[in-house]
C-alpha positions, 0 to 999 in steps of 0.5 A: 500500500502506498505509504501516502495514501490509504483505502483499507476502510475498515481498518481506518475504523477498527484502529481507531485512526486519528483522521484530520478532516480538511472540509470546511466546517459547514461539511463538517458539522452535517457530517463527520465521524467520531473523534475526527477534527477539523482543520479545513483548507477554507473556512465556508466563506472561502469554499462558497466564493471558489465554488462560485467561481467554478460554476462560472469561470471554470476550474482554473479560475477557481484554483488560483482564487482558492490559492489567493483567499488562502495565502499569506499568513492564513496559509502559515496558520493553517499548515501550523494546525496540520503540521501539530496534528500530524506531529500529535497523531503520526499514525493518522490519515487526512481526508477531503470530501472525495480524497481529490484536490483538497487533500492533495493541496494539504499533503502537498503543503504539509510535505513542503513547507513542513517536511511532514509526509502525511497519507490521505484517505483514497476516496475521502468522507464521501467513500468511507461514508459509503462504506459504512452505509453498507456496513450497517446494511449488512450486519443489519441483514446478517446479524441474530437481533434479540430485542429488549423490550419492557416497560417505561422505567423498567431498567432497560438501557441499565441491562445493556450496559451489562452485556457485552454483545449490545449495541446502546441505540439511545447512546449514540442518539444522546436520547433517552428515548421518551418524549421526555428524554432530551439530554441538555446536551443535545443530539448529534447530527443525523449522519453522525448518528448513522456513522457512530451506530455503523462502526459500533456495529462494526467493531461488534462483528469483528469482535465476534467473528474474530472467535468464529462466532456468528454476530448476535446482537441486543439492542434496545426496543424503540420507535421510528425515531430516538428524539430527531434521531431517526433508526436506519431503516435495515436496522429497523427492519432487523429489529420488526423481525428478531424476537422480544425479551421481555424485562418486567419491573414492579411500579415502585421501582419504575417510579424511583428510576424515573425519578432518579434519571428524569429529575434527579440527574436531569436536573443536574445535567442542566445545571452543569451544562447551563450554569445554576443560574439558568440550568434550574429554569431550562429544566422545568421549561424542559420538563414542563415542555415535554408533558405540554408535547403530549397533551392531545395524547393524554386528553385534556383533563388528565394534561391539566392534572399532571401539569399542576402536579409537576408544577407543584413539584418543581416550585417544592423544596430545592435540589435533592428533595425531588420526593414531590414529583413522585405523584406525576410520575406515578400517574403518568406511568400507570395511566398513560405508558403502562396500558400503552406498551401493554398494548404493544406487548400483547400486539407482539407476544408471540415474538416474545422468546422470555420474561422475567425480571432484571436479573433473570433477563441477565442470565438469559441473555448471558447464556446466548450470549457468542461463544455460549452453548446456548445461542444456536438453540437460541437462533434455531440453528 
């Protein structure tokens, strides 16, 4: 393999290669992959006046503008930032949107003004992105999917975390998943969402097939979309045919892990994401927002009583007394989710393979688990 240029796609991903993306940052920001950085040839007003440029005067013409915005000091500047990366990262590559002259111009800067030989990403973002498109529609449709399924506070994401064959969906959408499962933090982008999911999956078929299993995967019970982040459809798909686990969680219990993740935790992650002086307000307007997205669904009587009692609770006692919204969540769960996945489970039972609580939905999954004896019985193979 050249020593300047790279195309072994799935290994750029599994060796976790530090990768210098050289697009302009509103490329960038629509889609990366993870912990990629961004050190552009041309800021967007650059790209947008050379591309400009091209549409009417040509291909040349826009070269030597491009060569002119970014001369100068701005060059110095911008090949200090390769050259320190490349330095920090020497096992790294550098890559444009389709490997073609953006990243030639870097590697050909880099080498001239700073003795640094750097390989670039034959194909670029474009090919790589495609790559793990097919990825993911591959495992999608070659992948034992077992899907974990449960009430709303039943525990669910707590078992993935356990297992070491699961594929945390809601992780990589930043979302609990819940109308009220918005994380101060935000979500990524769509695409950085599909890209994250796609090598995760990767890395989870080549740990798999590295021991001569076959790829099983555990992936959470979820809807079209984890807040704007919407599942690709082969994944989708997949998971409409594998069968259910079923986990089952006592109401009490429910309502402290709801009270736990949605206010208690909640509440602080505004805070540290936002400051004490706004992080308190932006949670109840959080809160009271996502009960308010509802309100059709719930029926006007039942809205007008859950609000006042999640009112009431968040103008009670200050953060760490959040005993008070013990009495919305309660009824939210019992009068609007429960008979709404009841619904669901019955409408899937003969999918569902096992119920039982936490502990015995652990040992199931466990026990087919890859490289356990039971996963052929447990796929019919």
């Amino acid at each position: 393999m050249s020593t300047n240029n790279r195309g072994d796609y799935r290994a750029i991903f599994l060796g976790r290669v530090p990768m210098m993306d050289v697009r302009a940052p509103i490329e960038f920001t629509k889609g990366a992959f993870p912990g990629a950085v961004n050190l552009p040839l041309m800021n967007d007003a650059e790209r947008h006046a050379v591309g400009t440029c091209y549409k009417v005067s040509g291909q040349q013409a826009a070269i030597a503008l491009g060569h002119a915005l970014v001369s100068g000091a701005t060059q110095d500047e911008r090949i200090a930032a390769w050259a320190a990366f490349a330095r920090a990262h020497p096992d790294g590559l550098l890559y444009c949107f389709r490997g073609g002259l953006r990243s030639q111009i870097t590697q050909q800067w880099l080498l001239t003004e700073a003795g640094i030989a750097y390989p670039r990403v034959i194909g670029g973002y474009k090919a790589m992105r495609g790559f793990l498109i097919d990825t993911l529609d591959d495992i999608a449709q070659h992948s034992h999917f077992t899907v974990l399924g449960g009430l709303t506070g039943s525990g669910k994401t707590e078992l993935l975390q356990l297992l070491g064959h699961a594929v945390d969906l809601e992780g990589h959408a930043n979302h609990r998943g819940s109308g009220f499962g918005g994380r101060p933090s935000g979500q990524p982008a769509q695409i950085d969402f599909e890209n994250a999911l796609a090598i995760d999956l990767l890395r989870q078929q080549d740990r798999q097939q590295a021991h001569g299993d076959s790829v099983h995967l555990v992936v959470e019970d979820e809807s079209e979309h984890i807040g704007r982040c919407a599942l690709p459809l082969p994944l989708r798909q997949a998971m409409a045919r594998a069968p259910l686990v079923w986990v089952d969680a006592p109401l009490h219990e429910r309502v402290a892990r709801i009270l736990r993740d949605y206010v208690c935790q909640q509440h602080a992650d505004f805070v540290t994401v936002h400051g004490p002086a706004q992080g308190p307000e932006l949670y109840r307007t959080h809160l009271l927002g996502s009960l308010d997205r509802i309100a059709k669904r719930l029926g006007g009587e039942r809205h007008t009583r859950l609000r006042q009692a999640m009112d009431a609770a968040l103008l009670g006692p200050a953060e760490g007394h959040h005993d008070l919204h013990r009495d919305w969540i309660e009824a939210l769960l019992s009068e609007y989710y429960d008979p709404m996945y009841a619904f669901q489970r019955q409408r899937h039972a003969e999918r569902i393979r096992f119920a039982g609580d936490a502990q015995a939905v652990l040992a199931y999954l466990r026990a087919r688990a890859p490289g356990s004896a039971s996963v052929a019985a447990s796929t019919g193979q």
